[in-house]
C-alpha positions in Angstrom: -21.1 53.6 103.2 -20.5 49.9 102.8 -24.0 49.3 101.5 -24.2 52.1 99.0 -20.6 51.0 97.5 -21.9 47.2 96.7 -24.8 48.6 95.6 -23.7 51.1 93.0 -20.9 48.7 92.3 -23.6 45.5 91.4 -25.6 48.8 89.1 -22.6 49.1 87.4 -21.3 45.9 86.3 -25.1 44.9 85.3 -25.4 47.9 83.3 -21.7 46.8 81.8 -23.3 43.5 81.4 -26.5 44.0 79.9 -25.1 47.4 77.4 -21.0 46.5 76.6 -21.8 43.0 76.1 -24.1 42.9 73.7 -21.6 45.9 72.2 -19.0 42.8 72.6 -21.3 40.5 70.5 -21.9 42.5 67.7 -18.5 43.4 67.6 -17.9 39.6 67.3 -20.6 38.7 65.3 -21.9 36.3 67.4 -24.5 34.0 65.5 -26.5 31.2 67.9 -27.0 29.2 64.1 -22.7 28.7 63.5 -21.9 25.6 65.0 -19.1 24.9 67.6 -16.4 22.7 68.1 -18.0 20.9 71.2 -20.7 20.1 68.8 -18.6 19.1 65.3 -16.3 17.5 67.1 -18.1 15.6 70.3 -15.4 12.9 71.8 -17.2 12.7 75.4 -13.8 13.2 76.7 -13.1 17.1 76.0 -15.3 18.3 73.6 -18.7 17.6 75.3 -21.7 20.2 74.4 -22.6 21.5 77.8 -25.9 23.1 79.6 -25.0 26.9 80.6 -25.6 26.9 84.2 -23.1 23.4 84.2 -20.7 25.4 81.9 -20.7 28.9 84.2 -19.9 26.5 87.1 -17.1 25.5 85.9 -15.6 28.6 84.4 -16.6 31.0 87.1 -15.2 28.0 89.4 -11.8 27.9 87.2 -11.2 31.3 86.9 -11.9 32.5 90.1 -8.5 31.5 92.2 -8.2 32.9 95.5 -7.5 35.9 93.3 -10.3 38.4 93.7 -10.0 37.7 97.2 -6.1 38.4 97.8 -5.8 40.5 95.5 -8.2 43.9 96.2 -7.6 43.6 100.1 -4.1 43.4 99.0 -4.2 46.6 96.8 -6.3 48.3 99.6 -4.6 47.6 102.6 -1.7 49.3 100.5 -3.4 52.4 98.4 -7.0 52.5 100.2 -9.8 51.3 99.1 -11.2 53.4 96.1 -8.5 53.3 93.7 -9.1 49.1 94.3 -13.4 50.1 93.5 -12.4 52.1 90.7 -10.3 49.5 88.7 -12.3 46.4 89.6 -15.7 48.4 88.4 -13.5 49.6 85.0 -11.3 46.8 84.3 -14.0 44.2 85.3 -16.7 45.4 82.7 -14.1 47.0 79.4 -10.5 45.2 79.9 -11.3 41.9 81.5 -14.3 40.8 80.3 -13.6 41.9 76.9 -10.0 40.2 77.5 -12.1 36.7 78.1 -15.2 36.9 75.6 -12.8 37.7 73.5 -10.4 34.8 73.9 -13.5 32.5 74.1 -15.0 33.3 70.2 -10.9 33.2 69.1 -10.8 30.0 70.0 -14.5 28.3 68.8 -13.7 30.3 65.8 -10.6 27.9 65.2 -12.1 24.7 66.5 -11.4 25.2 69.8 -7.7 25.9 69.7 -5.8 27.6 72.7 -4.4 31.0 72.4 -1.2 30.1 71.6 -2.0 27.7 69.0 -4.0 30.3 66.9 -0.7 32.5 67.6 0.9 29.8 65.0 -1.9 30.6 62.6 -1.1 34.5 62.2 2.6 34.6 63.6 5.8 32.9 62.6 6.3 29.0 64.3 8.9 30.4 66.6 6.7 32.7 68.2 4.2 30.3 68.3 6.4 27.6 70.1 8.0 30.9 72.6 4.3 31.4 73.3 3.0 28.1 74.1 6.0 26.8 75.9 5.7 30.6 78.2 2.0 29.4 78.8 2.8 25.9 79.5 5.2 27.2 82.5 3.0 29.9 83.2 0.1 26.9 84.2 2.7 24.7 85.7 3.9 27.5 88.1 0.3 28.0 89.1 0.5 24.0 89.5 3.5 23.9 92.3 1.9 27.6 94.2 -1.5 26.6 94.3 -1.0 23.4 95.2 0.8 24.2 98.2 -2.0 27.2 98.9 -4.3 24.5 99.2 -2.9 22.4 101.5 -2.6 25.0 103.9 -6.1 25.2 103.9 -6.0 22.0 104.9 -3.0 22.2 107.2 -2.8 25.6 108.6 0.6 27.0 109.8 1.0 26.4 113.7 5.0 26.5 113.8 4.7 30.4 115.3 1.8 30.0 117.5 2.1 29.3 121.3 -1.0 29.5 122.7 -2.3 25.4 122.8 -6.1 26.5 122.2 -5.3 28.1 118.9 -2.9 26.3 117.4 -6.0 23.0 118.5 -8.1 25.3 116.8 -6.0 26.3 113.6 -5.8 22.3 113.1 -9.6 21.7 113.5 -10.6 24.3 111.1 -8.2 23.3 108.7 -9.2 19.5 109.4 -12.9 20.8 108.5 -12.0 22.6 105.6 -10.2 19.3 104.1 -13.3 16.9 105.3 -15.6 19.1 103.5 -13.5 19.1 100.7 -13.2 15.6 100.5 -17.1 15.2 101.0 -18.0 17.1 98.1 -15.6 15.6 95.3 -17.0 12.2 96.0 -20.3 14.0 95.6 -19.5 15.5 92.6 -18.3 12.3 91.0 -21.9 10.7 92.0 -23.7 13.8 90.9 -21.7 14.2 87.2 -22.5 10.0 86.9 -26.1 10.5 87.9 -27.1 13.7 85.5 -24.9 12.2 82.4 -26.1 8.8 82.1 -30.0 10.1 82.5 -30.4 8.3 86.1 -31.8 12.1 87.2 -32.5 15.4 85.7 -30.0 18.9 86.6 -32.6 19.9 87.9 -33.3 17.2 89.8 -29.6 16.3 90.9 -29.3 19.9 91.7 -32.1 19.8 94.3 -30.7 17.0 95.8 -26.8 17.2 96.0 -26.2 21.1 96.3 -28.0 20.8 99.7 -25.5 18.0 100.5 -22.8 20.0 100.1 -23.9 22.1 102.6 -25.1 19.8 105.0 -21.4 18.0 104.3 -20.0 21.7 105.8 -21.4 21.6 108.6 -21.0 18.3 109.6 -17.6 18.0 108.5 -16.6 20.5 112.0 -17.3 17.3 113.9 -15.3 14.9 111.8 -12.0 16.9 110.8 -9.4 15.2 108.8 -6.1 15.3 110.1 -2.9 13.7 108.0 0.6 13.1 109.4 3.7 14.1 107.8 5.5 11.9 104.9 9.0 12.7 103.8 8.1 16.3 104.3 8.4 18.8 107.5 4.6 19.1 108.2 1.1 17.6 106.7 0.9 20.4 104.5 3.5 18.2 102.3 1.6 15.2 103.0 -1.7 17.4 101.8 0.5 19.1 98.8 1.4 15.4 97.4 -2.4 14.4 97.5 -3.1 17.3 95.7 -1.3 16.6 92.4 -2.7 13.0 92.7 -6.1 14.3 92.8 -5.5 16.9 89.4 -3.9 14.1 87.6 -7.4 12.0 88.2 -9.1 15.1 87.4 -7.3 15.7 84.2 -7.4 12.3 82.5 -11.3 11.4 83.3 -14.0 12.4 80.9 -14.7 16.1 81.5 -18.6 15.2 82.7 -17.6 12.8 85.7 -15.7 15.1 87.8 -14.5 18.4 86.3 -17.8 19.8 85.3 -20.0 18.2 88.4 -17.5 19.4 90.9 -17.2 22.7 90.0 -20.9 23.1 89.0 -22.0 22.2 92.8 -18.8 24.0 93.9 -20.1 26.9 91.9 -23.3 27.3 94.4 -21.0 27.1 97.4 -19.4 30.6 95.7 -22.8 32.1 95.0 -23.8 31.6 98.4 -20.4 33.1 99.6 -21.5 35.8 97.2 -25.0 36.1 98.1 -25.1 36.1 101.8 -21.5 37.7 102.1 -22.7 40.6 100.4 -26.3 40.7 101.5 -24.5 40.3 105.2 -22.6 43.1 104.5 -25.4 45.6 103.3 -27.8 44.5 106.2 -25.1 44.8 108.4 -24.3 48.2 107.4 -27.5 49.8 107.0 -27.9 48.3 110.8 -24.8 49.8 112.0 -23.6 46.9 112.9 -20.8 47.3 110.8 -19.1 50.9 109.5 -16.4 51.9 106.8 -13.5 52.3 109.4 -10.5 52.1 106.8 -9.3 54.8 104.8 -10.6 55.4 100.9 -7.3 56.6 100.2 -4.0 56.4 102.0 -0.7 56.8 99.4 0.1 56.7 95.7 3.5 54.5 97.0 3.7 52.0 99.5 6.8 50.3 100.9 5.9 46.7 100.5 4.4 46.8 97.0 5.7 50.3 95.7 4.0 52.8 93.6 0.2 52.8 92.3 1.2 52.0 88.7 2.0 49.4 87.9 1.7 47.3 91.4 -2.1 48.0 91.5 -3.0 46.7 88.3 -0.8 43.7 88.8 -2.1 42.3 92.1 -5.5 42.8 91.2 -5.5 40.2 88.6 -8.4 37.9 88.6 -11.4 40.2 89.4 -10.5 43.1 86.5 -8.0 40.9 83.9 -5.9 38.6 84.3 -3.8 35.7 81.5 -4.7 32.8 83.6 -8.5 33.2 81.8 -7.5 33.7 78.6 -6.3 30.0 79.1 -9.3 29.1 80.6 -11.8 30.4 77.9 -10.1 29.3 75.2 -8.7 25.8 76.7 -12.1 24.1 78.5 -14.8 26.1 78.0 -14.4 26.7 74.3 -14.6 22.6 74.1 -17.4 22.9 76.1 -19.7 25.6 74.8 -23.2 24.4 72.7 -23.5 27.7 70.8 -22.1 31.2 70.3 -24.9 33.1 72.0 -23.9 31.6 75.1 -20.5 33.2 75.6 -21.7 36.7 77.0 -24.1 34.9 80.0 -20.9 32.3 80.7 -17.5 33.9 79.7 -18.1 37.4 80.2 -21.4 37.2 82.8 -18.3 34.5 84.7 -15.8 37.5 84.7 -18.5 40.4 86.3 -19.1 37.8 88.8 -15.8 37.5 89.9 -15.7 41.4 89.7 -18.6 41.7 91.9 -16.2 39.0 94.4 -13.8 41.3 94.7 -16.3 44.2 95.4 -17.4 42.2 98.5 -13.8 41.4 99.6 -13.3 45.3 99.7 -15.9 45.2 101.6 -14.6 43.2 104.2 -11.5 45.0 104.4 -13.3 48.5 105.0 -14.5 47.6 108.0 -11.0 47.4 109.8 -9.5 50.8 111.5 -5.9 49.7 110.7 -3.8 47.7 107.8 -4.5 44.1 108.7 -2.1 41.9 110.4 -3.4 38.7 109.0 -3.2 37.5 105.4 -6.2 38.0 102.8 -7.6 35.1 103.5 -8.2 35.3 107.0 -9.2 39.0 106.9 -11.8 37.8 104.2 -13.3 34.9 106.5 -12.9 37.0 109.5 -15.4 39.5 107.5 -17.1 36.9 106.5 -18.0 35.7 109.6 -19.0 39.2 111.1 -21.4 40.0 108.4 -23.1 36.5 108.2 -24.2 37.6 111.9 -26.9 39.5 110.2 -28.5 36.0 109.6 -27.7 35.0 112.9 -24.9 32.3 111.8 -22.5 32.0 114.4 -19.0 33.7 113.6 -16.6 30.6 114.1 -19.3 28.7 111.4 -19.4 31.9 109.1 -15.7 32.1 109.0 -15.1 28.3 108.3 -17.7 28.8 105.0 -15.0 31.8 104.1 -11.9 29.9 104.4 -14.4 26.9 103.0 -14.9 29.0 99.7 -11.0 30.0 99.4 -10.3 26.6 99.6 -12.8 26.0 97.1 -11.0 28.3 94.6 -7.6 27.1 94.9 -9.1 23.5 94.2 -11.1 24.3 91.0 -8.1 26.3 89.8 -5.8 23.1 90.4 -7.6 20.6 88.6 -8.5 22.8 85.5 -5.1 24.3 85.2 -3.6 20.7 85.1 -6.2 20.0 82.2 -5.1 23.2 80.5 -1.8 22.6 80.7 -1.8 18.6 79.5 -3.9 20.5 76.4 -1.0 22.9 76.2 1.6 20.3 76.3 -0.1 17.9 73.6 -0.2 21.2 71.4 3.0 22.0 72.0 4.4 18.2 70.8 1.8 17.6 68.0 0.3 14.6 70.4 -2.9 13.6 68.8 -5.9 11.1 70.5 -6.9 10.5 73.8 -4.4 8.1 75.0 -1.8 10.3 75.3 -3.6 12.7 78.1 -2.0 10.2 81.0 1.3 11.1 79.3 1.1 14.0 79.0 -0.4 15.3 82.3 2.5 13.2 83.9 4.6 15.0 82.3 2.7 18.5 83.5 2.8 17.2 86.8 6.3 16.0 87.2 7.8 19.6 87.4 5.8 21.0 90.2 6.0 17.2 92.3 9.9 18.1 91.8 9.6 21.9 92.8 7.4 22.1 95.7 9.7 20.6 98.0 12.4 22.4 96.6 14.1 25.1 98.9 17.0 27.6 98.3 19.3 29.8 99.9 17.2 33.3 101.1 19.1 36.1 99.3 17.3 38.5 102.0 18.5 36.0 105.1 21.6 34.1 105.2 22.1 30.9 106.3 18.3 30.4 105.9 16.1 28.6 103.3 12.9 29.3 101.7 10.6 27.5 99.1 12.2 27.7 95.5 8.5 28.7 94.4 8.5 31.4 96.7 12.1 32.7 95.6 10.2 33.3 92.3 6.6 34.7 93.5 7.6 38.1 92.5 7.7 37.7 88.8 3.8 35.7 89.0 2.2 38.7 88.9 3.5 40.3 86.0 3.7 37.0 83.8 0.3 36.6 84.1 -0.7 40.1 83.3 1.8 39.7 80.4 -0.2 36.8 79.5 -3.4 38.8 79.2 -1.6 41.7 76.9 0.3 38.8 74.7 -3.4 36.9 74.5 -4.9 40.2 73.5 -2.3 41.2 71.4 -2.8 37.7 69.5 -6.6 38.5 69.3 -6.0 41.9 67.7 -3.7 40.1 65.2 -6.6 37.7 64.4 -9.2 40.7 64.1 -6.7 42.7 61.6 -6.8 39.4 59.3 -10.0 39.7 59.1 -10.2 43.1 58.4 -12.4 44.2 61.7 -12.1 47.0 64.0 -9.3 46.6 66.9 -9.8 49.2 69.6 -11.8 46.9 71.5 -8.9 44.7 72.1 -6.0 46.7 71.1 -6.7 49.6 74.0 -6.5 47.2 76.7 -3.8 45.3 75.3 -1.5 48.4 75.1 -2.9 49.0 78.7 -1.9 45.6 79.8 1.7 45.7 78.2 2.5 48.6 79.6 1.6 47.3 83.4 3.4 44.3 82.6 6.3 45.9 81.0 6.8 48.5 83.8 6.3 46.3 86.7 9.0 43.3 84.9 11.7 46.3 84.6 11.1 47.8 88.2 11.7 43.9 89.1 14.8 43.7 87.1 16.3 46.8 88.3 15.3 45.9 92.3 16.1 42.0 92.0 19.6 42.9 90.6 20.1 45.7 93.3 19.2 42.4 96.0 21.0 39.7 94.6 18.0 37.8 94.0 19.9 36.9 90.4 17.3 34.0 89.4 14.2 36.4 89.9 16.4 38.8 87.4 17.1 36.4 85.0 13.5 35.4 84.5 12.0 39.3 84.9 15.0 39.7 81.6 13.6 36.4 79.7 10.1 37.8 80.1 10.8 41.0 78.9 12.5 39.2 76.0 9.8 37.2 74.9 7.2 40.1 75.1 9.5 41.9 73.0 10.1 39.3 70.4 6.1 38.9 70.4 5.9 42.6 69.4 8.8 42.6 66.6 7.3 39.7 64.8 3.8 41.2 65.6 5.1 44.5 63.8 7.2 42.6 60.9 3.8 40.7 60.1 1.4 43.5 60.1 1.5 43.8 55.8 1.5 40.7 55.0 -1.6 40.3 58.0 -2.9 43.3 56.6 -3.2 42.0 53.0 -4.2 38.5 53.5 -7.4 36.3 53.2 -9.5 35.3 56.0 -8.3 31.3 56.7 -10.4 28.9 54.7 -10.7 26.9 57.1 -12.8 29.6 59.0 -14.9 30.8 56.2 -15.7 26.9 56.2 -16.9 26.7 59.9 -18.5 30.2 59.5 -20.7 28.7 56.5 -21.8 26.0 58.9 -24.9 25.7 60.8 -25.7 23.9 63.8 -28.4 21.9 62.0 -25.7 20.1 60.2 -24.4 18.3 63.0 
């Protein structure tokens, strides 16, 4: 059973690859001649003409999160898992991907400008500043969660365990997971030096440091990197505070030293999760080794998450659509990529990728009997290290690579969201040249150094506390789907200008608001019900701001309607690579 799912799954999304995008590209008139920003406007900082392989590193790397892992075991463990299949297959291939590919030619189409800022183009400047100033806190939320996500990979919670091997053991793994971690950025920052000043080849670098991120894995079990606690309750604050040093490194160097290298060679580290995770679980099904135990189907409703629609669509994010890589596509990569034609294998081949992630995270949830009593991440390493047994890899070393590989998402996320963001903020304040990205990722990085360490009052437990990031969590899922809808919904305006067909983008937009829509009013209704007044006052403000995004959406469709393509775009369009 699970061998026949990935299988037909993989068909699927090549056939959606291979027949929808190249629908997507004539749809977007993709030309290889038109030249893009990274090349007509080349700083070496940002706007740095890429190779593809490099450039699919670091989107898939950016836009994969720990996302299409939490997210479909999440869904399953709650509805089963074929409704999960269903809308990973669906979504992936004709709501996400078209979400991103299309976000990516938006933005080299208008010289590499985010979403929001080509909002300003169409829309009136107050939507424009509500938009950019709802992504900016968007990206520093997933700053101050992430960051602490990744620590404890690094610093697994021990408070609740009793028994002195485990909790020895907890520490180890997480010590290995940091080492490895460590290892490989200084590798990266070698490897990026190397390839970009012509000392080696990629393809020559590749042979050489990819391995050594491997061999660093498996040494780092004998060298594990323990921190002690500083002015917080555990190392996990210690880890948290390193962390946001570390993005605001990332953000300010040139784009080639450390952002593309690391999440290139980080990038093979998440095929060979891929590969062998779902190769492991094929041969391991088709030996018998390992069966379909968990039900396809168990409830439209479930207690924890409530009913189908919207939760569903909501916590499955990154592996069928999700805001976050809207930002992504149109923030990095469109500085990044050397010609249109290589959007579909990057942008949208990224986003069937991460599709196919979450296929082989189902996968390791159908092989329980009963709803798991760990969190996604374990039950993914766990599953992991059970199916890597096929290539006779010993379980503990199989399920360090998994919680290696989650840790590995979190980190990529991290350091390109803070780069997003510090673009985001320098839109948002008209901050022009290159000296002003230490400013202005300080200033990104400021709110989530405040935040993380930040508890409230529980509403749910009195006289207890809980992380003020947590006290908000709720409403992260819908934002971010609202993000995808508002990006679309921005894209349709653009395509309307220019007098092109909308259906492509307009379907799933109208999908996407009405997830978003649904699941911010059942949050509003149940947060005021609770008490939890600060989770109601943002679910109200988000509902707001999707609502003031449709009025002036609606109050400028004749004057969209009846206007001119931008000059400035029938310029660049007249433009051919050659020129530059």
């Amino acid at each position: 059973m699970i061998a026949g799912i990935l299988i037909i799954g993989f068909l699927a999304l090549a056939a959606g690859y291979f027949f929808y995008g190249r629908f997507l590209e004539k749809q977007f008139d993709i030309d290889p001649s038109r030249a893009t920003p990274a090349v007509y406007m080349k700083d070496g900082i940002d706007y740095v003409p890429t190779k593809a392989p490099v450039l699919f590193g670091h989107h898939f790397s950016s836009i994969a999160g720990a996302g299409p892992i939490i997210g479909p075991i999440t869904a399953a463990a709650a509805f089963g898992w074929l409704p999960p299949l269903l809308w990973l297959i669906v979504g992936g291939v004709l709501v996400g991907g078209t979400h991103d590919f299309a976000a990516l030619v938006a933005s080299i189409r208008h010289k590499a400008r985010s979403i929001g800022e080509i909002c300003r183009l169409y829309l009136s400047p107050t939507t424009y500043k509500l938009f950019l100033g709802f992504v900016w806190l968007a990206l520093v939320y997933v700053l101050v969660v992430f960051s602490d996500l990744t620590a404890a990979t690094f610093a697994p919670a021990i408070d609740n365990v009793s028994d002195a091997a485990k909790r020895n053991a907890l520490i180890n793994m997480g010590g290995t997971v940091a080492t490895a971690s460590a290892v490989y950025i200084g590798l990266a920052l070698l490897f990026g030096f190397l390839v970009n000043t012509g000392r080696v080849t990629l393809k020559a670098g590749s042979f050489i440091f990819v391995p050594l991120v491997f061999v660093a894995l498996f040494l780092s079990r004998y060298a594990p990197l323990t921190l002690p606690a500083i002015g917080a309750e555990s190392s996990r604050g210690t880890w948290t505070i390193i962390m946001l040093g570390y993005c605001f490194v990332a953000s300010v160097l040139p784009v080639w030293l450390l952002l593309q290298p690391r999440d290139y060679l980080s990038s093979f580290l998440l095929f060979v999760c891929i590969l062998f995770g779902g190769l492991g679980a094929i041969i391991s099904s088709l030996m018998g080794k390992v069966t379909s135990s968990y039900p396809a189907f168990i409830d439209f409703s479930d207690p924890g998450l409530g009913s189908m629609f919207p939760a569903m669509f909501i916590v499955i994010a990154c592996g069928a659509i999700s805001g976050f890589h809207a930002i992504v596509a149109s923030g990095t990569t469109a500085k990044q990529i050397a010609t249109e034609a290589k959007g579909r294998p990057v942008v949208y081949g990224a986003m069937l990728t991460e599709t196919l992630l979450g296929l082989i995270a189902l996968a390791m949830l159908m092989q329980l009997n009963s709803k798991p009593e760990g969190t996604p991440a374990e039950v993914f390493s766990q599953g992991i290290g059970r199916v890597l047994a096929a290539f006779h890899i010993p379980s503990n070393l199989g399920t360090s690579f998994g919680l290696l590989a989650i840790s590995t998402f979190l980190l990529t996320t991290l350091d390109t969201c803070t780069r997003l963001a510090r673009y985001i903020f320098e839109e948002l304040f008209g901050l022009n040249g290159s000296g002003w990205r230490f400013i202005s990722t300080a200033a990104t990085l400021a709110l989530p150094l405040a935040v993380v360490f930040v508890k409230i009052p529980d509403p749910m437990k009195p006289g207890q506390c809980l992380p003020a990031w947590q006290a908000i969590w709720p409403v992260f899922g819908a934002t971010n789907q609202l993000l995808a809808a508002m990006a679309l919904l921005v894209i349709m305006v653009w395509r309307v200008h220019l007098k092109k067909s909308v259906w492509i983008v307009g379907l799933p937009m109208l999908l996407m608001m009405a997830v978003a829509g649904t699941g911010l009013v059942q949050l509003l209704r149940s947060a005021i019900c609770s008490g939890k007044f600060l989770v109601a006052g943002l679910s109200a403000l988000l509902l707001a701001m999707a609502l003031a995004l449709l009025i002036d959406t609606l109050r400028s469709w004749g004057r969209i309607t009846a206007a001119k393509p931008l000059e400035e775009e029938q310029a660049f369009a007249e433009l051919s690579a050659s020129q530059f």
